[in-house]
matplotlib code that plots the C-alpha trace (Angstrom):
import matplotlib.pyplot as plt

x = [124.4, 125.8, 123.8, 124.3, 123.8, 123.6, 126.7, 124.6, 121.6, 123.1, 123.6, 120.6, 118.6, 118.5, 118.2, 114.7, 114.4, 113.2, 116.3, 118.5, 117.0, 117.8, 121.4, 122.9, 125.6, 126.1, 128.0, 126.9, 128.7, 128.8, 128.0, 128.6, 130.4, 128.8, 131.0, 134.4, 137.4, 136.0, 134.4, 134.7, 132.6, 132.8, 133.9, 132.4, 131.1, 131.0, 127.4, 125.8, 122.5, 120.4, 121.9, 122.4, 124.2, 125.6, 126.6, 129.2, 128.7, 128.6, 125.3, 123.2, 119.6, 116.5, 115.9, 113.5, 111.9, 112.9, 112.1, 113.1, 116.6, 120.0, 122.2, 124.8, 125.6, 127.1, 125.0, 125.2, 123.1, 119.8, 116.5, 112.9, 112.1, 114.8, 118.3, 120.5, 122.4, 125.0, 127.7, 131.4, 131.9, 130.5, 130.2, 127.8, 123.9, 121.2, 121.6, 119.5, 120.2, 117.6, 115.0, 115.3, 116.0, 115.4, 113.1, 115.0, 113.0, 114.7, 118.5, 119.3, 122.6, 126.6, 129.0, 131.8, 134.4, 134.9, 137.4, 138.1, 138.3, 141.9, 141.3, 143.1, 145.3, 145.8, 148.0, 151.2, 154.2, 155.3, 155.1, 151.6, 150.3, 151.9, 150.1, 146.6, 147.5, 148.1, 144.8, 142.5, 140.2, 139.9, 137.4, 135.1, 135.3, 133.3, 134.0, 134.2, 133.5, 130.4, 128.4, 130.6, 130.1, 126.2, 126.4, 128.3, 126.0, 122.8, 125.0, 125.0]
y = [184.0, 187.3, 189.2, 192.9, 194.6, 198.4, 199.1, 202.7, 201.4, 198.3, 194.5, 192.8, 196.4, 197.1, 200.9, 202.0, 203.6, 206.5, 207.2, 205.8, 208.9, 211.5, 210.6, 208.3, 207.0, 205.0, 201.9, 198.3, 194.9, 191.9, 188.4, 185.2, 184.0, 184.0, 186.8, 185.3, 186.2, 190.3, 190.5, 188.5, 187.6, 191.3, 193.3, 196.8, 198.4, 202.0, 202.2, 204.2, 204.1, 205.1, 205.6, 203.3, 200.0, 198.2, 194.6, 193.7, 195.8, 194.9, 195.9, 195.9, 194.9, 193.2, 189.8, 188.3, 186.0, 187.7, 191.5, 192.4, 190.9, 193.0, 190.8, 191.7, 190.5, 191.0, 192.1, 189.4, 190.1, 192.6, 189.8, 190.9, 189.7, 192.3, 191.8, 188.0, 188.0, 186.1, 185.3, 185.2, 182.3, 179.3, 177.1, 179.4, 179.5, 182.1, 183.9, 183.7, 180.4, 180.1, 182.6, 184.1, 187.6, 190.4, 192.9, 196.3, 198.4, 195.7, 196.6, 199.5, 200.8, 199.8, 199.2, 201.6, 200.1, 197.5, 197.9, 194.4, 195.5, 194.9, 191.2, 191.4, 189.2, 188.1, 190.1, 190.1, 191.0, 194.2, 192.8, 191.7, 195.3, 196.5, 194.2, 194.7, 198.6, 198.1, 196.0, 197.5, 199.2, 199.0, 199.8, 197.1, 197.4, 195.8, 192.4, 192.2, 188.5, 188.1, 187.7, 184.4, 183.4, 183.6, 182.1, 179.0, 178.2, 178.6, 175.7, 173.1]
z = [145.7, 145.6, 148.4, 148.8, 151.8, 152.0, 155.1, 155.0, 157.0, 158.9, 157.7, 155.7, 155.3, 151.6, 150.1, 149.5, 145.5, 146.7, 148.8, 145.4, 143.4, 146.3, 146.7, 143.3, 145.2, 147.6, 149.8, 149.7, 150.9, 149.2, 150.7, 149.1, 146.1, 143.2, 141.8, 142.4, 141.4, 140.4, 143.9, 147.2, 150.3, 152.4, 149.5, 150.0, 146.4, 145.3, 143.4, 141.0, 141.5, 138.3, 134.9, 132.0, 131.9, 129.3, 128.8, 130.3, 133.3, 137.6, 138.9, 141.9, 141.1, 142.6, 142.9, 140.7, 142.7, 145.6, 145.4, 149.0, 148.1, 146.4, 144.6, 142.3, 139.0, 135.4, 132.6, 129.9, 127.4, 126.9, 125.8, 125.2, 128.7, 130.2, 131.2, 130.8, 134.1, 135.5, 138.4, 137.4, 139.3, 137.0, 139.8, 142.3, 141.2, 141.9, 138.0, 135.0, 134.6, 137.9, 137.4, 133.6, 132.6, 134.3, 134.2, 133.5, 136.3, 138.8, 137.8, 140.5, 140.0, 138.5, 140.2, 139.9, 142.6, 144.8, 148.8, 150.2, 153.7, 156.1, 157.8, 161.0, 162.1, 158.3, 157.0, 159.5, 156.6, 155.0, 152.0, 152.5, 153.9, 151.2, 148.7, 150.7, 150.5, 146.0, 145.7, 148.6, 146.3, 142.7, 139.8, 138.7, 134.9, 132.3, 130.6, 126.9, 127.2, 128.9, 125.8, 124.8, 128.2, 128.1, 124.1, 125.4, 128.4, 126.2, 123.8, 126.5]

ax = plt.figure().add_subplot(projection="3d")
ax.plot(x, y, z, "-o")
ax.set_aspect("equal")
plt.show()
């Protein structure tokens, strides 16, 4: 589904808003696969909290069913009913295509960068330290295409 956990306050404890206005950045893990290929199970994210968004853009929000739950998502398209949000795997559920758009005061933060973490024992080569070392942490940048993406799910 695309769970977030904040790493700041232990596994499965989200950020309170208050504490999101005091200090507008902050760490969070993802769990889950909803977000595959830009983000994967144990990724840890750089967020903004606060500040606008734009289609196209990563974000941390509230579930909508779910208020006590983060997930993180792409911004697909702004509706009367609030934002269109969805995973970038097409196969993984638990987006808008579940629960409908979300409500703007439940979209928290962007996100500005994602680490994969080292997996011990993994990685054993030079050449594959030296690959983890290239791709270890990268920016999450926005996609151009998520519009046509939501346009051609709304077809079927």
């Amino acid at each position: 589904m695309g769970l977030v956990y904040e790493s700041t306050r232990g596994a499965g404890v989200e950020r309170e808003a208050t504490a999101a206005a005091e200090a507008p950045f902050g760490i969070a893990e993802v769990t889950g696969v909803s977000m595959v290929p830009t983000l994967l199970h144990r990724d840890r994210l750089f967020v903004r909290y606060g500040g606008r968004v734009r289609v196209g853009d990563v974000v941390v929000l509230r579930h909508p069913l779910q208020q006590d739950l983060l997930v993180v998502k792409r911004l697909v398209e702004r509706r009367d009913a609030g934002w269109w949000v969805l995973g970038d795997n097409p196969a993984a559920e638990g987006d808008s295509r579940v629960f409908g758009a979300v409500p703007p005061g439940l979209v928290l933060g962007r996100v500005l960068a994602r680490h994969r973490p080292w997996t011990p024992g993994r990685q054993r080569s030079a050449g594959a330290v030296l690959s983890w070392l290239f791709s270890a942490v990268r920016p999450v940048r926005s996609s151009r295409s998520a519009r046509s993406a939501s346009r051609r799910l709304r077809a079927r």
